[in-house]
N, C-alpha and C positions, 0 to 999 in steps of 0.2 A: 083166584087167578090174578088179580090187582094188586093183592098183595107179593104176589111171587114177582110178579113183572117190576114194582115198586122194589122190592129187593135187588130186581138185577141189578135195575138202573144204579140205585146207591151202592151194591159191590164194584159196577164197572168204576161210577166215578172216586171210588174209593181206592181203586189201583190205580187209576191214572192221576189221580188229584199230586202226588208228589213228583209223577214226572212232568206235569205240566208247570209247575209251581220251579224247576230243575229249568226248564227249557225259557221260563218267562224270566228266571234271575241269573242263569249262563249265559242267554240268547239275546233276548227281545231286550231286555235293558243295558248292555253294553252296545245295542246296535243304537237306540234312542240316544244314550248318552255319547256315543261318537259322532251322531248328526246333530245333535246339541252343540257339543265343545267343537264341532268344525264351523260355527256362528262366530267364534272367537277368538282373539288375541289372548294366548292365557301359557306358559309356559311348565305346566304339568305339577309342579311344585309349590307355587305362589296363592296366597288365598284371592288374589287381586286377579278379576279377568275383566276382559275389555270386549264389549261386543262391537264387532265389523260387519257386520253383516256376511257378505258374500264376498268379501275380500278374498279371503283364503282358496274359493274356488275361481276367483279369476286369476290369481297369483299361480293356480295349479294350471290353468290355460295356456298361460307362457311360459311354463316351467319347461326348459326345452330336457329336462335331465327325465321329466316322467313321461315325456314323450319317448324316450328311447328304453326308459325302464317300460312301458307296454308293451314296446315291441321283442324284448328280450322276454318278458314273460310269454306271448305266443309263439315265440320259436321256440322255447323249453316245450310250452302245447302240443306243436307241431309235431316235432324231434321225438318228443316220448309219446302219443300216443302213437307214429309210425311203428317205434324201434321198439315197444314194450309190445302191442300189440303183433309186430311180426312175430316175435322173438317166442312169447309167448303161446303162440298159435301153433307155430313150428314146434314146439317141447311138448304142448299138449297133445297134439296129434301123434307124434312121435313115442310117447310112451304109454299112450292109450292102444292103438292099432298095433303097433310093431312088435308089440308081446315081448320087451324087454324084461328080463327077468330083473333085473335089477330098477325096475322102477320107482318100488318105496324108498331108495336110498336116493335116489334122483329127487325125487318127488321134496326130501330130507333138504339136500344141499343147495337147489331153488328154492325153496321158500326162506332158509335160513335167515338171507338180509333184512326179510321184513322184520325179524325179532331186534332186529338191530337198533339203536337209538341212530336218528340221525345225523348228529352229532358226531359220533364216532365213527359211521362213516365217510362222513366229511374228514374229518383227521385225518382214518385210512388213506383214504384217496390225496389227502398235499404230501403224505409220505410217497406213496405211489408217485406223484406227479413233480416231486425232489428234484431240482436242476442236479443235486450236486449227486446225491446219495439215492432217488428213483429208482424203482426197477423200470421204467418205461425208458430213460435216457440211456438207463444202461445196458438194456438189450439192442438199443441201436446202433449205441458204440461197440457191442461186444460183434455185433452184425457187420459190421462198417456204414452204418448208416448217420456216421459222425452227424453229417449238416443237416440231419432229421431232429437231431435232439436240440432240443429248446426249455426256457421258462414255464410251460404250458398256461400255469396261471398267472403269468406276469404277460401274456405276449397278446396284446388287444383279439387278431385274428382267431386267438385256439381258445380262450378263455371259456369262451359261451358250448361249447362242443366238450371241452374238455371236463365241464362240470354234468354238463347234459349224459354222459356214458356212466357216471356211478350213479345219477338217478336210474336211469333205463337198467342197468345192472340189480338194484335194488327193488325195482317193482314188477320183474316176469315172474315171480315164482308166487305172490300172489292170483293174479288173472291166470296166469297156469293152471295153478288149482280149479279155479272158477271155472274155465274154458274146461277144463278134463269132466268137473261135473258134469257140464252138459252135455259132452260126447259118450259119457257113462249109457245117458238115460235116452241115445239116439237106439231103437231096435235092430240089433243084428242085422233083422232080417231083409233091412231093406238096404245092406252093404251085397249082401248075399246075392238079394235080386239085382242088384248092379252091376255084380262080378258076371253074373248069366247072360244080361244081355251085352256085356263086354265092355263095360267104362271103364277106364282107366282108375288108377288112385287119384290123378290128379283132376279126372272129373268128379269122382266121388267125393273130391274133397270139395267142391266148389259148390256141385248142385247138391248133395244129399248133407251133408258137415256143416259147412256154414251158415246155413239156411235155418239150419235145425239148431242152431247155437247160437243165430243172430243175436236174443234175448241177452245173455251173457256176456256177448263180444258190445254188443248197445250199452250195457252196464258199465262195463269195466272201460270204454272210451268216456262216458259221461264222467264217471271214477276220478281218471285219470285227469281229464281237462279241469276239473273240479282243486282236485290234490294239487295240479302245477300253478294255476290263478293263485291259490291260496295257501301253499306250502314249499313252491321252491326258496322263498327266502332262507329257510334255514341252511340248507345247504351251499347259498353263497355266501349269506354271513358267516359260515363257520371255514369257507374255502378261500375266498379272495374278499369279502365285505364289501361286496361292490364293486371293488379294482375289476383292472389298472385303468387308473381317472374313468371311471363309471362304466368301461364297458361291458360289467356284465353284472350293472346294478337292475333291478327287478322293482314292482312296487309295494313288496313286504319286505323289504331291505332297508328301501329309500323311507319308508315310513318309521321305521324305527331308526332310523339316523337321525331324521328332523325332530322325532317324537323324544326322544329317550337319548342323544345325542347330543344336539343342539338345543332342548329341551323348546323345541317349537311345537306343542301339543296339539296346539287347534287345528295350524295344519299338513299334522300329523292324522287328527281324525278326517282332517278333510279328503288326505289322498287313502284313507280305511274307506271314506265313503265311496270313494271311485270305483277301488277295490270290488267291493259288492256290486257297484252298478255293475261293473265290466265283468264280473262273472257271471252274475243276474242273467245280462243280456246274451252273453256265450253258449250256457247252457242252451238256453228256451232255444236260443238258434240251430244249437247240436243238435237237440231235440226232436226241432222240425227236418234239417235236413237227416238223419239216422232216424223218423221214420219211415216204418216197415211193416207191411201186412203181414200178421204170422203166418206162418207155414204149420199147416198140424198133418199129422199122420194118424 
């Protein structure tokens, strides 16, 4: 028997031995090494570094540019978990209960963007958003809504909105999916008993749907706040880079301008360390307020 147990142990730690060895040299050591080189004056390229101590993180203090890059990263927060999560909700409800025959093919053309590189659709979308050549300017003009049409991503005001709609576009047909799992595995029966004692759709949705999905809909907002802290930069780098004059520069933007740009790397890593703290502290916070006592049936 000691010997079988003495086996397991060295099978388990035998299969996880190279993903933890994956996680300590992808993870844990570029996070070490970016609160390292944020100790420093060092320009990413040079074998010459200078230590400053804490310079870099008082110079991020006053940085009035990553004061406003936070606050465009929580309106992207805000903005997509609202609009991915309604949007989402609404589709998965919609093609679960409604008995659309054409579902799979929905189901198809939702989720498609996710296969997308983000990058290209970032392209997509400056074509789309084209002062000259758009189809967004040019349905306005064709409409007569001449002094509707504008720059979208040159005009300070629409900049941050106008990037925020092809993220939200690109991430309902994930949580779709997610979301429709969960309503899979809600039992009939207790829609059934709803419709007998006479609730509405739009009770049934509220108290018997959401309730029973919470776990899914708690994932896919933790998901999402997670993905926007740490992944809208690409899509403004590849959309506007920050414009027009920073306003709808982000803190994965601003970081690789000063890093990889201006080749200011220490601190570069120092506003990477922000980075994590302010997601760090985001989540645990989302955490506590989304939770929720389960509901079982």
């Amino acid at each position: 028997m000691t010997f079988s147990s003495k086996s397991k142990y060295l099978f388990l730690a035998f299969c996880l031995l190279p993903t933890f060895l994956l996680f300590i040299i992808f993870t844990v050591y570029p996070m070490l090494g970016g609160l390292y080189y944020s100790f420093f004056d060092w320009s990413g390229t040079s074998a010459n570094k200078t230590f400053i101590g804490l310079d870099n993180y008082i110079r991020l203090w006053n940085d009035s540019i990553i004061k406003k890059a936070i606050i465009n990263d929580f309106f992207f927060v805000f903005v997509k978990v609202i609009g991915i999560m309604t949007l989402a909700l609404f589709f998965a409800v919609a093609l679960t209960q409604l008995k659309i025959k054409e579902a799979p093919f929905y189901r198809i053309v939702f989720f498609f963007p996710n296969i997308m590189s983000v990058v290209v659709i970032g392209i997509l979308w400056q074509f789309i958003y084209d002062p000259n050549m758009g189809i967004v300017n040019s349905l306005l003009n064709q409409v007569g809504l001449t002094e509707w049409a504008r720059p979208w991503l040159g005009d300070k005001t629409w900049v941050l909105p106008s990037i925020a709609i092809p993220a939200i576009w690109a991430g309902i047909g994930l949580f779709m999916l997610l979301i429709m799992g969960g309503i899979s595995n809600v039992p009939k029966s207790l829609y059934e008993a709803a419709d007998i004692d006479g609730a509405s759709e739009w009770q049934q949705f509220w108290h018997i749907t959401v309730p029973l999905v919470w776990p899914q809909i708690k994932t896919s907002i933790l998901y999402i706040i997670i993905t926007s802290l740490n992944g809208s930069f690409v899509l403004v780098q590849v959309m506007t880079g920050g414009g027009p004059g920073s306003a709808s520069e982000v803190m994965g933007s601003y970081l690789y301008q000063r890093a990889f740009e201006d080749f200011q790397f220490g601190y570069g890593a120092a506003i990477g360390v922000l980075i994590l703290v302010v997601s760090l502290i985001t989540v645990l916070v989302s955490q506590f307020i989304l939770k929720k006592e389960k509901v079982e049936y």
